[in-house]
C-alpha positions, 0 to 999 in steps of 0.5 A: 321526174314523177314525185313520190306521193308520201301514205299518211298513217291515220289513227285507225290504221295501227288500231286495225293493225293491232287488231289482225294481230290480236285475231291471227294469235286467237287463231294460232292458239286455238291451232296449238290447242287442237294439235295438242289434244290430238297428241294427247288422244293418240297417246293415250290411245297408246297407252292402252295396247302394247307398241312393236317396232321392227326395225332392220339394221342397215350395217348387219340386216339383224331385225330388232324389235323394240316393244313399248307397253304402258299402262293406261292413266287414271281419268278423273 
């Protein structure tokens, strides 16, 4: 029977481990702050001009309009 060949840890390998963990967090917080100005920019791009939606009832056809009108937010 082949005997199995035991993988020793040495010390730099959890230092190298914590360290792409570290680099992998950097990259997902720079993700969430990229996807958050991007929400932040289409909002306040809505802001400005009024929003239709139109949408047909599925049970009666009726279309209804639902009309979002904001007011753009001061910038500092």
């Amino acid at each position: 029977m082949a005997k199995k060949e035991e993988t020793k840890l040495t010390d730099q390998e959890p230092a190298q481990a914590i360290e792409r963990i570290k680099s992998r967090l950097d990259m997902l917080d720079q993700r969430l702050d990229n996807i958050d100005s991007v929400v932040t920019a289409v909002a306040e791009r809505i802001m400005r001009q009024p929003v239709t939606l139109s949408i047909t009832c599925s049970s009666c056809g009726r279309n209804i309009e639902i009309a979002l009108i904001g007011t753009e937010k001061p910038t500092k």
